[in-house]
C-alpha positions in Angstrom: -26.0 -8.5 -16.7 -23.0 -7.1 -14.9 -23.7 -8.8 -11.9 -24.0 -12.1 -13.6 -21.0 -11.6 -15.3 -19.2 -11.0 -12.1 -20.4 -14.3 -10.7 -18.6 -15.7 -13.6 -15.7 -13.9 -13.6 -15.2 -14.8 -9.9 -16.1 -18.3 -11.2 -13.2 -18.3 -13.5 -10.4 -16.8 -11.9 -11.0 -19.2 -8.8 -11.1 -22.0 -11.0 -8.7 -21.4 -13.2 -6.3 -20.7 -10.2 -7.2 -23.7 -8.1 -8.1 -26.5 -10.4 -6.6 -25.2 -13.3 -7.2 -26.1 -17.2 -9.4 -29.2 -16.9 -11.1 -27.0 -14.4 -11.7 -24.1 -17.0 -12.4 -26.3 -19.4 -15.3 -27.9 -17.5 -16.8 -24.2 -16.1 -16.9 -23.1 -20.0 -18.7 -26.0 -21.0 -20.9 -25.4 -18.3 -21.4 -21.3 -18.2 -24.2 -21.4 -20.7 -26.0 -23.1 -18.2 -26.2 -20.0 -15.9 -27.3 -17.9 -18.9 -30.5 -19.8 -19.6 -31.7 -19.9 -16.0 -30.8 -16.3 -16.0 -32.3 -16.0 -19.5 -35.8 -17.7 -18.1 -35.9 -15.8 -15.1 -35.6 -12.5 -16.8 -38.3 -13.9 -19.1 -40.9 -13.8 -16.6 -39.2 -10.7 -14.6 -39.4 -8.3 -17.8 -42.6 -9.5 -19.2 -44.5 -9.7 -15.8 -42.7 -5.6 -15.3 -43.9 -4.3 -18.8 -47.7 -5.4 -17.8 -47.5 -4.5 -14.0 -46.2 -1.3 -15.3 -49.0 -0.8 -18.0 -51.5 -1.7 -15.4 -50.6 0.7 -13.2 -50.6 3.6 -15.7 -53.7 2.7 -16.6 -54.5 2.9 -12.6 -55.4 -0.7 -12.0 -53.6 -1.4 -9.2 -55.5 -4.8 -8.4 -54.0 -5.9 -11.7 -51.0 -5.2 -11.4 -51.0 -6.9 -8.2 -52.1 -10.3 -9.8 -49.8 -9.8 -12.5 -46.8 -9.6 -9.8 -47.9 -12.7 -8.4 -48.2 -14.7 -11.9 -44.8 -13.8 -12.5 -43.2 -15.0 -9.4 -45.6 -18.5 -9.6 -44.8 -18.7 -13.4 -40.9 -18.7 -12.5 -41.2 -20.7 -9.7 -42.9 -23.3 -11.8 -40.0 -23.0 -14.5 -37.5 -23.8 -11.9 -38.7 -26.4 -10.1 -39.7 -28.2 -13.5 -36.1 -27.1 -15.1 -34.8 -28.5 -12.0 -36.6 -32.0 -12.0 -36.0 -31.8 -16.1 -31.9 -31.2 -15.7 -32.0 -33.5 -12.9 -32.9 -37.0 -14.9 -31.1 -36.0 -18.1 -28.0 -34.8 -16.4 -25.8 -36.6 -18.4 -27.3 -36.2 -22.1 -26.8 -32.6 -20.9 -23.6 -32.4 -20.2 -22.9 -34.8 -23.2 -24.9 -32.0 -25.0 -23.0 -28.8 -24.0 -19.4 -30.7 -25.2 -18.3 -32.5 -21.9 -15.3 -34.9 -23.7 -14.6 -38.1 -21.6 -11.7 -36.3 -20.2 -14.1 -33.2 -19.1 -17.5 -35.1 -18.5 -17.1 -36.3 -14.5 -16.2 -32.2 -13.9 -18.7 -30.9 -15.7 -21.0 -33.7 -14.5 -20.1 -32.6 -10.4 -20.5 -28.4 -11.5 -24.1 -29.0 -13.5 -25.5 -31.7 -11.0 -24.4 -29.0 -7.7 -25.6 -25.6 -10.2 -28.8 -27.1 -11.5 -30.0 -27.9 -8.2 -30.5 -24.5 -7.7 -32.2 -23.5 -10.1 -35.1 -22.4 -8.3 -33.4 -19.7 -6.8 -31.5 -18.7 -9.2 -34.9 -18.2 -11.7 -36.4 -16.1 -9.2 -33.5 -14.1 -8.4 -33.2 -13.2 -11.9 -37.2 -12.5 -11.9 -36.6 -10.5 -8.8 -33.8 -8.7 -10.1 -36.5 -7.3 -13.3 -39.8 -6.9 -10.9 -37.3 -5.0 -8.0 -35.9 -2.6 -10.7 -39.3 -2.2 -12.1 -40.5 -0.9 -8.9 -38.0 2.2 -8.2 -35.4 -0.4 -6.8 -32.7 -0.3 -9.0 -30.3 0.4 -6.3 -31.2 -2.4 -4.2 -31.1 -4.5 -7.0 -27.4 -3.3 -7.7 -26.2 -3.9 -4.0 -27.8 -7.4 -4.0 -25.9 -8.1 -7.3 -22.8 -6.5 -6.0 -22.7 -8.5 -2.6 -23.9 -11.6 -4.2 -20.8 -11.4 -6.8 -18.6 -10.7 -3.5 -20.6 -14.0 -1.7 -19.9 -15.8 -4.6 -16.1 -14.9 -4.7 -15.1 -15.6 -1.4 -17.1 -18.9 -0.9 -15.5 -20.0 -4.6 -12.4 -19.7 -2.5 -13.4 -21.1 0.7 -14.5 -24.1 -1.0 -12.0 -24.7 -3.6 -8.6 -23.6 -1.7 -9.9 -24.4 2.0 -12.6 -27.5 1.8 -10.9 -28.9 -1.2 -14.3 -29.4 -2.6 -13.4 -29.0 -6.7 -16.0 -28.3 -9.2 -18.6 -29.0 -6.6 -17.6 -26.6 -4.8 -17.3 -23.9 -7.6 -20.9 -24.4 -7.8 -22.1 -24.5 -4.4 -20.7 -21.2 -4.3 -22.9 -19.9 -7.3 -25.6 -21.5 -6.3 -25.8 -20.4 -2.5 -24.9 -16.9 -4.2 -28.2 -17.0 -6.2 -30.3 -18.1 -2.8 -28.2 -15.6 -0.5 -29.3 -12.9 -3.1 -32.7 -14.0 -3.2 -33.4 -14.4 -0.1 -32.6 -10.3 0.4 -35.4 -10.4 -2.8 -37.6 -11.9 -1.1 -37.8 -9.0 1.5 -37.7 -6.6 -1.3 -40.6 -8.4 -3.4 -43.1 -8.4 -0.2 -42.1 -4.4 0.3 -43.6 -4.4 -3.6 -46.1 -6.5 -2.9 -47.3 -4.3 -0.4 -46.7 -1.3 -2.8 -48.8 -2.7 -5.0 -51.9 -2.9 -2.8 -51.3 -6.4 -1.9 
């Protein structure tokens, strides 16, 4: 949760410093956004950790192996259908969430740049639960940490020096979440193999 929070925080003072209220207004609308991919990939991350866990106690390690796969197919299933979902009713979304007419083409070029990295962003917040589960809380933290530093400095790169707006506010979260992943994804096969896999 910290972590999250820090990709948001470096969200908002970026934002709010380089395309100022209408740019807040526009990452609030869409912030909730990051909470239910978050929410959905911890979802799958928690639940798929309390069996794997309960497997293993009960010394079935070929279970626990199956159940770590489930939960990284079941979340990659949830984002590539939340992706296709949020991708044809982009604009009831937004209209949904409270985009005004003065708000909706921001909010529109954040959710549109977000949302299309969903995927990632799922199983990086499934990682985050399966990693920690596994006695890798600290390389869970240092992903989280660097991702919220990623996320920062590409915020400004893309705002201040590419000029890129909300688009860019977004890429930046979103690369974030496959950056972070991607440093999962080396972690999840060292479990894997834990695991018996």
């Amino acid at each position: 949760m910290l972590g999250v929070s820090l990709y948001v925080l470096g969200d908002t003072m970026i934002v709010g410093r380089g395309l100022g209220a209408a740019g807040l207004t526009a990452l609030n609308i869409s912030i909730p956004m990051i909470n239910v991919l978050n929410a959905v990939g911890l979802l799958f991350g928690i639940g798929g950790s309390t069996l794997i866990s309960k497997a293993l106690g009960e010394g079935k390690k070929d279970k626990a192996h199956r159940l770590f796969t489930k939960s990284l197919i079941l979340s990659a299933v949830a984002g590539i259908l939340l992706t296709i979902l949020f991708m044809v009713f982009m604009d009831p979304l937004c209209r949904f969430l409270g985009a005004s007419d003065a708000a909706f083409l921001m909010v529109r070029d954040y959710l549109s740049t977000f949302l299309a990295f969903a995927l990632p962003f799922i199983l990086f917040s499934a990682g985050t639960a399966l990693i920690r589960n596994d006695n890798g809380a600290r390389l869970v933290m240092i992903a989280l940490l660097s991702g919220s530093v990623f996320n920062v400095v590409f915020d400004y790169i893309f705002i201040f020096k590419l000029g890129m707006g909300m688009r860019g506010a977004a890429l930046a979260t979103g690369l974030c979440a496959g950056v972070v992943q991607r440093h999962h994804h080396f972690c999840l096969q060292f479990c894997d193999t834990a695991l018996g896999g």
